[in-house]
C-alpha positions in Angstrom: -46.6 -79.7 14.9 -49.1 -81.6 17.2 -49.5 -80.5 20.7 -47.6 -77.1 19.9 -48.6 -73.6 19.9 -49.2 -71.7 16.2 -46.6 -69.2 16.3 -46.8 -67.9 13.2 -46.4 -64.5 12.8 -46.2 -61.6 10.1 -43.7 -59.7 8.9 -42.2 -57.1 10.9 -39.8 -55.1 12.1 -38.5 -53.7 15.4 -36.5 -51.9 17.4 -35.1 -54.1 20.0 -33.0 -50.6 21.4 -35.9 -48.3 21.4 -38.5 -48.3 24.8 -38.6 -45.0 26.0 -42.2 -44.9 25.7 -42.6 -48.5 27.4 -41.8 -47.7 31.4 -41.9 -50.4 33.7 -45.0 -51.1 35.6 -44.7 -51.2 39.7 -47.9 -51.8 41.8 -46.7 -50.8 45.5 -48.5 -53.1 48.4 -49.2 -50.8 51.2 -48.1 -51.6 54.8 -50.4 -51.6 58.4 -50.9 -48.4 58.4 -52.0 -47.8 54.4 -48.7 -46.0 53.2 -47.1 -47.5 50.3 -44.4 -49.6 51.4 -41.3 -49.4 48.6 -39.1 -52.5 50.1 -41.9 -55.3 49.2 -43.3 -53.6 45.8 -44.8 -55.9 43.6 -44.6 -56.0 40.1 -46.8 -55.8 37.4 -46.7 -57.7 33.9 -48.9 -57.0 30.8 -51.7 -59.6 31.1 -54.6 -60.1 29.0 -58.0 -60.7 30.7 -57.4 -62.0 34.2 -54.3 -63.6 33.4 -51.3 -63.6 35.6 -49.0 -61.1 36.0 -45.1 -61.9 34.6 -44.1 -61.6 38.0 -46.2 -63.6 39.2 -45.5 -66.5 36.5 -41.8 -66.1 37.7 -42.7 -66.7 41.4 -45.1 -69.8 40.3 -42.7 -71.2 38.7 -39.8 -70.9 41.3 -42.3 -72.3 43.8 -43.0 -76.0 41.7 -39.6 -76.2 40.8 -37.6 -79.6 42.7 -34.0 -79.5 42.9 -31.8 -83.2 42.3 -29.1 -84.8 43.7 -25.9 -83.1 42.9 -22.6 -83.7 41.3 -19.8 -82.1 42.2 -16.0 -82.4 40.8 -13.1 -79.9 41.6 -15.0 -76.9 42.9 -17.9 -76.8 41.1 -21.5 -78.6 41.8 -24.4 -78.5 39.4 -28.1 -79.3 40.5 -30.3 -80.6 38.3 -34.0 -78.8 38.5 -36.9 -80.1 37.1 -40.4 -79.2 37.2 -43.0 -80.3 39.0 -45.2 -80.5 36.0 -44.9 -80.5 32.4 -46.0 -77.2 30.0 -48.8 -78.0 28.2 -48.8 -77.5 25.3 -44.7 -76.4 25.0 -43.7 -73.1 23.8 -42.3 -73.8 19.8 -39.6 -72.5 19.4 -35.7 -72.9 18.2 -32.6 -71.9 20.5 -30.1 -69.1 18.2 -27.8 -71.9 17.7 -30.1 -74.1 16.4 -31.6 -71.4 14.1 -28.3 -70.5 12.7 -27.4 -74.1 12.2 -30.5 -74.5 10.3 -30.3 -71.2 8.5 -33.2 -70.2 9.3 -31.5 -66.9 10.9 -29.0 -64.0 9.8 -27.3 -62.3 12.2 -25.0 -58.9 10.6 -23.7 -55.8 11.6 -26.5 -52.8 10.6 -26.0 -51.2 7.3 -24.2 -48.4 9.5 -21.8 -50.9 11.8 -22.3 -49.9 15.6 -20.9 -51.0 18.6 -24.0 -51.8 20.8 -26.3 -53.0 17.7 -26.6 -56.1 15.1 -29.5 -56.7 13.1 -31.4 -60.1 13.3 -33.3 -61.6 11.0 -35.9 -64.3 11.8 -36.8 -66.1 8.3 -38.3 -69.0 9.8 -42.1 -69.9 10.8 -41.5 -70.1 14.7 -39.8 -68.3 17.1 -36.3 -68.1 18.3 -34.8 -68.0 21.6 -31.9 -65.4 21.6 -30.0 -66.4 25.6 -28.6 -63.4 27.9 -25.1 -63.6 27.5 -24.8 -65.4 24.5 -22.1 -65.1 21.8 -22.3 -64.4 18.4 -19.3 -64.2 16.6 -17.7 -62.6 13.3 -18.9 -59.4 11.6 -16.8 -56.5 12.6 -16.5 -58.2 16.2 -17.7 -60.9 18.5 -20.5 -59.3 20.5 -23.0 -60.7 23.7 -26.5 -60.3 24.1 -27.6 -57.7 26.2 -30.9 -59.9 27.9 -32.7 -62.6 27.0 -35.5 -62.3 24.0 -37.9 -64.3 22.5 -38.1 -63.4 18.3 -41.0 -63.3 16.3 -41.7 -65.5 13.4 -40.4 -63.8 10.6 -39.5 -60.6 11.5 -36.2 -58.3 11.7 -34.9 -57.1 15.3 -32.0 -54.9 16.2 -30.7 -56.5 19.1 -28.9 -54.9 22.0 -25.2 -56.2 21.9 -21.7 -55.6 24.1 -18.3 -56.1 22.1 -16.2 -59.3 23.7 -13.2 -58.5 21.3 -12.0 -54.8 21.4 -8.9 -54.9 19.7 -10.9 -55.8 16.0 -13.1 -53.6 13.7 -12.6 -54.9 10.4 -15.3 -57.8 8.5 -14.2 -61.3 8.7 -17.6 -62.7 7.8 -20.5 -61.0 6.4 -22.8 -63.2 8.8 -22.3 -64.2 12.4 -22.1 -67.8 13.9 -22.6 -68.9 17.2 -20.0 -68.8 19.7 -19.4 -69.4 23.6 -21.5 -67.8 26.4 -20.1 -64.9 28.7 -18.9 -66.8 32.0 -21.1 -66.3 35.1 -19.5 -63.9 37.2 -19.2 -61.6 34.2 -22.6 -61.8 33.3 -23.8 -61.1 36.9 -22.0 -57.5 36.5 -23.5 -57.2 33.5 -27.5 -58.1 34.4 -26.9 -55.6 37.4 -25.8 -52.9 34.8 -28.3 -53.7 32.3 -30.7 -53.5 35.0 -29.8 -50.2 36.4 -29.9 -48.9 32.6 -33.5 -49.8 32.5 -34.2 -48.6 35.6 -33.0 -45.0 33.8 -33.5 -45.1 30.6 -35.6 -48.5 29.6 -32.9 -49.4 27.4 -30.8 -52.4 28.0 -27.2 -51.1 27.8 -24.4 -52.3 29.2 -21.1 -50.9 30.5 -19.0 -51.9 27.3 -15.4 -50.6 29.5 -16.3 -52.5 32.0 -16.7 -55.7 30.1 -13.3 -55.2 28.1 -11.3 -54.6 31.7 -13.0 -58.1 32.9 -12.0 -59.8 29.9 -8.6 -58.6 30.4 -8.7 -59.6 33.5 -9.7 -63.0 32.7 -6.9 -63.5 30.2 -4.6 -62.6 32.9 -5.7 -65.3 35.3 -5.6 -67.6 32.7 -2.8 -66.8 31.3 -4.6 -66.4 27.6 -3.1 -64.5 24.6 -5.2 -62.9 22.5 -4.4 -60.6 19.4 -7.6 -59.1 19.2 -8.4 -59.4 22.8 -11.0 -61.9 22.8 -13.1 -63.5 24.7 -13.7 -66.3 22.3 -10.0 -66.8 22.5 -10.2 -67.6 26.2 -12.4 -70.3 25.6 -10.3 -71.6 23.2 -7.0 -71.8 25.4 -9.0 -73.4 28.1 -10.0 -76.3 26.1 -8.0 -79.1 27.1 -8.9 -78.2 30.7 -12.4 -77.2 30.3 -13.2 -81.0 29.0 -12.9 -82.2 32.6 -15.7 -80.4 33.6 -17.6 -81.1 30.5 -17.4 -85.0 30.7 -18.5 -84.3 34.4 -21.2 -82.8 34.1 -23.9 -84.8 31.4 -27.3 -82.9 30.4 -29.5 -84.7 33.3 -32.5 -85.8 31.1 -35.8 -84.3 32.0 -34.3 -81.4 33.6 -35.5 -77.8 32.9 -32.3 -75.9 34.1 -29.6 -76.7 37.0 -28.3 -74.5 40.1 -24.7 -74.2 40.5 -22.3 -73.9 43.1 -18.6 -72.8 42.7 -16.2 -73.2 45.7 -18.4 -74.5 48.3 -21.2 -71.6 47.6 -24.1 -71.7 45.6 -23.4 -69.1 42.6 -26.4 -69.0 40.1 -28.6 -70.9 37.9 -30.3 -70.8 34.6 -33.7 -72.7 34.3 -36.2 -73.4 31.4 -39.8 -73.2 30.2 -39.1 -77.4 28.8 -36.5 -79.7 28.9 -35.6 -79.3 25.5 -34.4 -75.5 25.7 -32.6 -76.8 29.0 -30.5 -79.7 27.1 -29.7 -77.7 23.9 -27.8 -74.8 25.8 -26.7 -76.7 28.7 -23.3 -77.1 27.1 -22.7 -73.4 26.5 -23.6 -72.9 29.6 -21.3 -75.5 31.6 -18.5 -73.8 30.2 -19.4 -70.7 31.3 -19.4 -71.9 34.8 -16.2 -74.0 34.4 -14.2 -71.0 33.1 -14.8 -69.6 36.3 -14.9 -72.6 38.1 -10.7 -73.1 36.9 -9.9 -69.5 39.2 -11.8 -71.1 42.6 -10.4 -73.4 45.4 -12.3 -76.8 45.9 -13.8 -75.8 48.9 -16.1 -77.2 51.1 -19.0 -79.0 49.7 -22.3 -77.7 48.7 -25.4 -79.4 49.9 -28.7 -79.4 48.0 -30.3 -77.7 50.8 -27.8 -74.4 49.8 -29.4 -75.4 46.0 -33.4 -75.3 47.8 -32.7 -71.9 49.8 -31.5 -69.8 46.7 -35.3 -70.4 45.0 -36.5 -69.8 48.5 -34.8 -66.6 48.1 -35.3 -65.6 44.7 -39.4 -66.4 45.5 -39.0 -63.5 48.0 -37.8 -61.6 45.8 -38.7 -57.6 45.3 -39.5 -57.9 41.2 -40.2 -55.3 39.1 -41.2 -55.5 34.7 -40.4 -54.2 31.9 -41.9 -54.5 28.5 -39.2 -57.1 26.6 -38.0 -55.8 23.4 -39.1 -58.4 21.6 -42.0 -60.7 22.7 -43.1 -60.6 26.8 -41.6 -59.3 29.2 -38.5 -58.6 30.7 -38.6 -59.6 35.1 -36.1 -58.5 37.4 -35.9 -59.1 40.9 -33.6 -58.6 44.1 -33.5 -59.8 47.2 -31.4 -61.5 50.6 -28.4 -62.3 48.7 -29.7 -62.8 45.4 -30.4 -60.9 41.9 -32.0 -62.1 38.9 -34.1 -61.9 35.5 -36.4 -64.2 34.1 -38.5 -63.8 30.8 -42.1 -64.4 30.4 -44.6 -64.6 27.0 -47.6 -66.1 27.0 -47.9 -66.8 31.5 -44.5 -69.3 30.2 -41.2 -68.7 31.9 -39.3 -69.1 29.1 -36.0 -68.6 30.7 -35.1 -67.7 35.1 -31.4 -66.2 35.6 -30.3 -66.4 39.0 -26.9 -64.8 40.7 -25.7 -64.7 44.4 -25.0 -61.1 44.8 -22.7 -59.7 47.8 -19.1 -58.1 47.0 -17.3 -61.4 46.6 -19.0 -62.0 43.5 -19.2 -58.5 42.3 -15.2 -58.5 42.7 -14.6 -61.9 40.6 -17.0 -60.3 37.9 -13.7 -58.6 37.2 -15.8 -55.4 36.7 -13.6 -53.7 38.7 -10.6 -54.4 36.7 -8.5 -51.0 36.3 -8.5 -49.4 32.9 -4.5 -49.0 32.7 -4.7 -53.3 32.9 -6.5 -53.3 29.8 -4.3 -50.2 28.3 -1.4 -52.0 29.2 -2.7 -55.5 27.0 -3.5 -53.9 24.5 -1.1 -51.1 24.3 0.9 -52.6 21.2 -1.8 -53.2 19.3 -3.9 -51.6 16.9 -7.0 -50.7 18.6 -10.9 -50.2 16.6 -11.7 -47.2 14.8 -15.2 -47.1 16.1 -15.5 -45.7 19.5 -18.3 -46.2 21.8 -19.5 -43.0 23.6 -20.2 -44.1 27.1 -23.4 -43.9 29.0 -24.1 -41.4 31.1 -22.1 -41.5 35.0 -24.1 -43.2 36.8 -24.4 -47.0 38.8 -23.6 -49.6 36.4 -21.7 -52.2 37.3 -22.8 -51.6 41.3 -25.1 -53.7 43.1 -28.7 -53.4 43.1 -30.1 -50.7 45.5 
């Protein structure tokens, strides 16, 4: 295509689960008096010549970044955000959804069904955007990605997974489709956990009990039944009143991403290398915020200067990168308030997560949801054969230290 990268790529095949020998890369700055100073380490990114570091791309591109006028409608608020300037020439590549759509992509369990893995297979000529959080589901049972990657052309990944359906492990299709996206306060317990796995084993893992206790958690406050216990199924109960928030909130054109508040605070944001990326999974994504936007109060209102001061944040940001598991790298950064990830190929930002982090949002995660709630759901039903063994005791699901 004219104007677009050449993508292409050659067979291959990786492990998207295996990076022990792929440690992240710090660079600490050194304070007045020349001792390494660990509160404002910088990170450093694989470059190539005199390039710019990933972390470095991800505070560049926070800093051009100009937030729009708002729109708000019963508790929540959305932002547009649009770059300062275009990418030139834009990234090629297709979103999961699209790829599946255009079956260009299989997604199944492995030949040996696990939990925390699925096998993807590129068989198209560009790349493909897999989004943190995002559903796939059938197989065995509906799973969310771990983080997000960027595929090769051609090539066969095993991608880093969580179950969003415990009570299933039996084949209802021998492919997977594409499904909802894990609402926003879950995923923020889940970057922080993915995040502290990395930090300990450079594998992104999850806490899979953790993410069954805050599903059951979000059935109860919605009042969803669910045979199987999934999170799909949510979605699906919530449709009539999700649509509110849908028809309120259009894809604003030109806009690479959009900040959003949730009862009269900003919560997060997801933002884009191009507009194009931005529009395709903007619907996914409003839903995600609306599911939780159905459990908050309308609040007071939140002003764009709120929407400004959480990339002002996020720009001071300590970051640190990893190696991705696929192409780039992965970012993650903390700072006053905030927590985040962003992912980086080529000095291109192809995707900037953003959370507000304090105990209020850890609670509604629902990551703290007691195990005998989810015993008690599911306690007269038959319960998966395959059992996950857990990861090691240590921080997941806590904030950020």
């Amino acid at each position: 295509m004219p104007g677009m990268r050449d993508t292409t790529q050659l067979p291959e095949t990786m492990d998207l689960t295996d990076t022990t020998e792929m440690p992240v890369v710090l660079a600490p700055t050194t304070n007045a008096g020349g001792a390494q100073d660990p509160s404002t380490t910088a990170a450093l990114g694989s470059t190539s010549g005199e390039g710019r570091t990933a972390g470095q791309v991800i505070l560049d591109q926070l800093a051009s970044l100009r937030v729009g006028v708002g729109v708000a409608h019963a508790g929540m608020t959305a932002f547009p955000v649009f770059a300062s300037s275009a990418a030139a020439p834009a990234l090629r590549y297709r979103t999961l959804e699209q790829a599946i759509a255009e079956n260009a992509v299989e997604v199944v369990e492995q030949a040996s069904a696990t939990v925390p893995e699925l096998t993807l297979r590129n068989k198209g000529d560009v790349m493909i955007f897999v989004l943190d959080g995002e559903e796939v589901i059938g197989g065995r049972q509906n799973r969310i990605v771990n983080a997000s990657f960027l595929i090769a052309a051609n090539s066969t990944v095993t991608l880093p997974v969580t179950c969003v359906e415990h009570g299933r492990w039996h084949d209802v299709s021998p492919a997977f489709s594409s499904g909802e996206s894990m609402p926003h306060y879950m995923r923020l317990a889940k970057h922080q956990q993915v995040s502290a796995s990395l930090r300990r084993t450079s594998r992104p893992t999850a806490d899979q009990g953790a993410t069954w206790d805050a599903i059951a958690a979000k059935q109860a406050t919605t009042g969803t039944r669910s045979a199987t216990g999934a999170l799909h199924d949510i979605y699906r109960s919530q449709q009539e009143r999700l649509n509110a928030w849908e028809q309120a909130f259009p894809y604003v054109a030109g806009a690479v991403g959009f900040i959003i508040g949730l009862g009269g605070q900003i919560t997060g944001a997801d933002l884009f290398d191009q507009p194009a990326t931005a529009e395709a999974l903007w619907p996914k994504l409003r839903r995600s915020y609306a599911l939780d936007a159905l459990e908050v109060s309308a609040g007071a209102s939140v002003e764009q200067e709120q929407a400004e001061g959480v990339l002002e944040r996020a720009r001071g940001a300590r970051n640190e990168v990893y190696p991705s598991l696929a192409l780039g790298q992965d970012v993650r950064f903390e700072g006053d308030g905030v927590v985040g990830g962003g992912l980086v190929y080529e000095e291109t930002p192809i995707h900037i997560s953003l959370f507000r982090a304090d105990d209020q949002t850890t609670t509604r995660a629902g990551m703290l949801a007691r195990a005998s709630q989810r015993r008690q759901n599911y306690a007269s039903r038959p319960l998966m054969s395959q059992q996950v063994t857990p990861e090691p005791n240590g921080d997941e699901g806590a904030p950020l230290e």
